[in-house]
C-alpha positions in Angstrom: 21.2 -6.3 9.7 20.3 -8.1 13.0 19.3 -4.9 14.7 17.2 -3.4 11.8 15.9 -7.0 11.9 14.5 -7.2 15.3 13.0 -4.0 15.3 11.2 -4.5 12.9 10.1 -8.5 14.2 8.7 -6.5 17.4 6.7 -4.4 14.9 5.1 -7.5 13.6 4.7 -9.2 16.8 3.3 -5.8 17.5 0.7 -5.9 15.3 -0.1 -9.2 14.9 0.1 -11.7 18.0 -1.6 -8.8 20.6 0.9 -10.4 23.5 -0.9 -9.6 26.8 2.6 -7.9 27.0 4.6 -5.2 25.5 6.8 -6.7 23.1 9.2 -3.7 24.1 9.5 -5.0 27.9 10.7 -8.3 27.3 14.4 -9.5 25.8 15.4 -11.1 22.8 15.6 -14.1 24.3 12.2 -14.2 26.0 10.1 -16.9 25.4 7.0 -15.7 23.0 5.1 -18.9 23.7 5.3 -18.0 27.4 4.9 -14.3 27.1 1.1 -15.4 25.9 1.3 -16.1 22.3 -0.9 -19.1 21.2 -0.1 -21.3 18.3 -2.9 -19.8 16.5 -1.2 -16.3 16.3 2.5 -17.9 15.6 0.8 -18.9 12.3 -0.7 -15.7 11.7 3.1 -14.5 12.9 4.5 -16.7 10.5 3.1 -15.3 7.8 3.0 -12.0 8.3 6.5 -12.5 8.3 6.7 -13.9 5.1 4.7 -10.9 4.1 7.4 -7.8 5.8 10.5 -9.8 4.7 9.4 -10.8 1.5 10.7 -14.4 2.1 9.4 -17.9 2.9 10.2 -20.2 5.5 10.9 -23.9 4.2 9.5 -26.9 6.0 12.4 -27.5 8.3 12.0 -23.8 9.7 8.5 -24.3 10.7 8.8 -25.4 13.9 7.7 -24.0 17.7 11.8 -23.3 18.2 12.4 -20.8 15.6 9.1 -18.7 16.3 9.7 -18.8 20.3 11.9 -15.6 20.9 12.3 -12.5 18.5 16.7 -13.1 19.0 15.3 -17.3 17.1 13.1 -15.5 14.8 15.9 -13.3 14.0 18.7 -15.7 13.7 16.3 -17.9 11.1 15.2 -14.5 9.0 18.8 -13.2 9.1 19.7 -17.4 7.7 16.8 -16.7 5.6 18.7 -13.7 3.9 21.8 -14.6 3.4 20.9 -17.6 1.6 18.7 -15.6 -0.9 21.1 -12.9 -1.9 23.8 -16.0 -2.6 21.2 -16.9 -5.2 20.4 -13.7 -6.4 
């Protein structure tokens, strides 16, 4: 699911941080913070998110480290995931 996953966290970034960047040029592992996002639009990332995954992060997920890189965001909605289709 990881793929499918970040694909479709560029989309969002895409649509709703407006990097001075293409999300498409950088890596996985590149630092959104540094690519130009503000902690403004990591909120407005965060939930927007929430919204395309249909999930919400807890407390201990809302940090600067799990929205910094699409590969964090990932690893945290693929977490995310796996934890709600054990309870389902």
């Amino acid at each position: 699911m990881s793929a499918d996953t970040s694909t479709a966290i560029r989309e969002v970034v895409r649509e709703h941080v407006r990097l001075p960047v293409d999300i498409d040029t950088l890596s996985d592992d590149a630092d959104l913070f540094a690519a130009g996002m503000t902690s403004h639009a990591s909120v407005n990332l965060m939930l927007a998110l929430e919204d395309a995954f249909d999930l919400e992060f807890p407390d201990r997920m809302l940090t600067r480290s799990v929205f910094e890189s699409v590969g964090a965001i990932t690893a945290a909605i693929d977490e995310l995931s796996m934890q709600n289709s054990d309870v389902a």
